[in-house]
Phi, psi and omega in degrees: 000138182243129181269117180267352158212173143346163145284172197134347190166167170277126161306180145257139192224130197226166192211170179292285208231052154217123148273118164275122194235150170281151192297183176180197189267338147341312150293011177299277223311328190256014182266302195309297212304345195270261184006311176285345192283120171293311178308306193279336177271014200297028169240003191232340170133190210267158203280132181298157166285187177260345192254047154238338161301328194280343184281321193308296215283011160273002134309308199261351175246034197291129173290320187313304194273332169294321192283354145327305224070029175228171187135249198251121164246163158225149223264157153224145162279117188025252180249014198271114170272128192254339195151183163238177166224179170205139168232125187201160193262143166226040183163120198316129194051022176248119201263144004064053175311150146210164187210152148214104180259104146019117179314315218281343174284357213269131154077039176236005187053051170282334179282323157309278158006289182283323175270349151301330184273341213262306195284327171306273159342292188290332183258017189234333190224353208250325185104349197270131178274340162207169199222138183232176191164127200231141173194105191003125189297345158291345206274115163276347182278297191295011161269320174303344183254325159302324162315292126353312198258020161060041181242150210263119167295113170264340158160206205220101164251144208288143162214168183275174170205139176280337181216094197259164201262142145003099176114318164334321165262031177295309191098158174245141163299079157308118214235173153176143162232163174237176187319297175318269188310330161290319165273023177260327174283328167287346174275335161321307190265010159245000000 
């Protein structure tokens, strides 16, 4: 993974096979299109519209997590938009991962793959001392992708819901690694 500036704003970020770009409004067309997909959203509530997305990105454009060099991106496969990831603070020095990926991406390991660069970033260049990350205990995949990323299950919380998905009284599945463990892991793998 490569950092092409400082924080201060979001990098661009590579990968063996991603380009991470930071998001904007430019990406509508293809934010909406994932969103509408029921299958990608089915862990998350019912698939968006295009003006519930468009309500969305001024969360997902926060200047505040840019002047981190932290928020949202969004990933390509050669020139093929695969999804976004986000790293955004939900607490001093504390990071937030999330990914939402495109079906044709699914199970080639790209979301590990983009959140290694994300995770990378916030602890080498960004200040963040932990990272966190959470997704319904059914979503076997995205634990499995949490998992990958050597990140440590701290427990499983209940939560009410007014209108809950399939699976919701499982609970979600909290996840975090810190730095201190992300470059202990990383000296392992070199």
């Amino acid at each position: 993974m490569t950092a092409q500036r400082p924080p201060k704003g979001r990098p661009h970020l590579h990968t063996a096979r991603l380009r991470l770009e930071p998001m904007s409004w430019d990406h509508l067309d293809d934010l909406v299109e994932l969103d509408a997909d029921a299958e990608v959203m089915r862990f998350l509530g019912p698939a968006r519209r295009r003006d519930e997305v468009v309500g969305r990105m001024t969360e997902r454009l926060s200047p505040s997590d840019d002047a981190l060099g932290l928020g949202f991106w969004v990933g390509f496969e050669r020139e093929r938009f695969c999804g976004w990831w986000a790293l955004a603070m939900v607490r001093p020095a504390t990071a937030e991962l999330g990914y939402r990926l495109a079906r044709h991406a699914w199970g080639r390991g790209l979301a590990t793959e983009g959140s290694i660069a994300l995770i990378d970033h916030g602890f080498a260049t960004a200040g963040v001392e932990l990272i966190v990350a959470e997704t319904m205990v059914v979503n076997r995949g995205s634990r499995a992708v949490m998992a990958k990323l050597g990140m440590r299950h701290t427990h499983t919380e209940m939560r009410e819901w007014s209108d809950p998905l399939p699976g919701a009284e499982q609970g979600e599945w909290l996840t975090a690694i810190s730095r201190a463990e992300w470059e202990a892991a990383a000296s392992r793998r070199a």
